[in-house]
N, C-alpha and C positions, 0 to 999 in steps of 0.2 A: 398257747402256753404263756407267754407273756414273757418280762423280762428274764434275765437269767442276774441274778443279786447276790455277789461274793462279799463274805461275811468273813469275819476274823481279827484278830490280833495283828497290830502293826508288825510287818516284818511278813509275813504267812504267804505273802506273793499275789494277793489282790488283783493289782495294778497287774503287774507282768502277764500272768495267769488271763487274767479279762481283757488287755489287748491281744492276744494269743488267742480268746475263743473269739474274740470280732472279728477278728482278720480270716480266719478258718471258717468260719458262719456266715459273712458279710454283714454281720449288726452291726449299728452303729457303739461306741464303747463313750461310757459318760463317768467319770471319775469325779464323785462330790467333792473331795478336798479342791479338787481343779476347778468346780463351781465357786465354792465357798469363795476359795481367793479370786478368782474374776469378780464376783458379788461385792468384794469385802475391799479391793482392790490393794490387797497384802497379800501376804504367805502365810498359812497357817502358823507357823514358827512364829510370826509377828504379834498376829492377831489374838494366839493367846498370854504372847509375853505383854503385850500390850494393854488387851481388854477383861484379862481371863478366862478362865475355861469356859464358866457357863455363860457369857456373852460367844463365844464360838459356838457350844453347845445349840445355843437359840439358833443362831445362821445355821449352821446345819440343816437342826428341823426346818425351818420354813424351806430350804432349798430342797430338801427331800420329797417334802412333802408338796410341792411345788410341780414334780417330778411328771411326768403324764403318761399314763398309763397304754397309750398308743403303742405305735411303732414299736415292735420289742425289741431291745438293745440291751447291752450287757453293760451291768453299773456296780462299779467298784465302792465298796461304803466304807466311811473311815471306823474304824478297829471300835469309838465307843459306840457309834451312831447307834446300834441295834438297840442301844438299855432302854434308852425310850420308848415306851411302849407305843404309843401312837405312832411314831415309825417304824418300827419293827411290825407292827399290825399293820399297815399302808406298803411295807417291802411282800409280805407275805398275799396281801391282796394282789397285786399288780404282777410276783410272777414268781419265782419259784429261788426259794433261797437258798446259797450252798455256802456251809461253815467249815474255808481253810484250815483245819486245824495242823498245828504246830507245836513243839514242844519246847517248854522254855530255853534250853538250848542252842535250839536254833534259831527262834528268835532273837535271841542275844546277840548270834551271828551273823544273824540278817539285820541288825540294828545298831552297829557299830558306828554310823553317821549318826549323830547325836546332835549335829546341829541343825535338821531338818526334824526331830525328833520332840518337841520340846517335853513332853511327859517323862522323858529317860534321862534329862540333863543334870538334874538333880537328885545324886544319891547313888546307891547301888544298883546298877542299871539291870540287873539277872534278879536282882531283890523287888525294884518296882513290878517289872514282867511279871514273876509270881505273882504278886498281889495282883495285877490286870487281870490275868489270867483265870485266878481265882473268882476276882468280882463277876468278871463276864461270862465265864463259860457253861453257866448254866442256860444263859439266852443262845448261843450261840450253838448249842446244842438242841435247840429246838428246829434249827434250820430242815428245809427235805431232803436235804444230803449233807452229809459230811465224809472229806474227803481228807484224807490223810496227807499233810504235804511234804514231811520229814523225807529226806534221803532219795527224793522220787524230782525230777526236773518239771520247772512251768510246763512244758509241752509234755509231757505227759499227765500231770494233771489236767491240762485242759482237756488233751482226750476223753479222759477219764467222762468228764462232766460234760460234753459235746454226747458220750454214748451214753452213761446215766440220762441226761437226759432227752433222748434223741434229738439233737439238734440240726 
């Protein structure tokens, strides 16, 4: 089946959620934002206040797409990664995507650290989400599962996505 590739909006539980299904499945778990800054040898927070967005954008690509399609292991992508088509075409090749979805809301209240955040630091931070929300969530909805994350704990969505997809 190949990897298991959690899709979504910052805040929607990624990270947590995908070391919850590695640890329960014994895959290895590969978090691109945590490539990116090994890569880059910054913190995303730097790298785009530093270089901007679409110099981080490029690192991304090439680090995804980098990615090898061996060993399946469960890889947490960051919130724009998917708009790219040639990455989202290369995540969907390699193994099977699932789109955390969240509602602005709680986003909001999963996203209250602003300073690891750098897309929410400037402005209406429930007003930018919207708009993310909006721009993305037609790719994100192309994923082979989408899994509701509002009101329901990481451990249970991991379930969720461990028996969706029998893992």
């Amino acid at each position: 089946m190949g990897h298991v590739i959690l899709a979504g909006m910052m805040g929607s539980g990624k990270t947590t959620v995908g070391r919850i299904i590695s640890h329960n499945t014994a895959r290895d778990f590969i978090d691109t934002d945590h490539l990116i800054e090994k890569q880059a040898g910054m913190s995303i927070f730097e790298i785009i206040t530093m270089k901007g967005e679409d110099y981080f954008r490029k690192v991304e690509k090439d680090v995804i797409l980098s990615l090898s399609p061996g060993s399946p292991s469960v890889i947490s992508t960051g919130g724009g990664a998917v708009m790219d088509d040639d990455v989202f075409l290369f995540l969907k090749r390699i193994g099977k995507t699932v789109y955390l979805k969240a509602s602005p809301d709680t986003l909001y209240k999963r996203t209250a650290n602003i300073e690891v955040r750098p897309l929410l630091k400037e402005g209406n931070r429930l007003h930018i989400i919207q708009e993310l929300l909006h721009k993305r969530e037609f790719r994100y909805l192309e994923s082979d599962i989408v899994i509701e994350s509002d009101n329901i704990s990481p451990n249970e969505i991991a379930e969720k996505i461990i028996m969706r997809l029998q893992l």
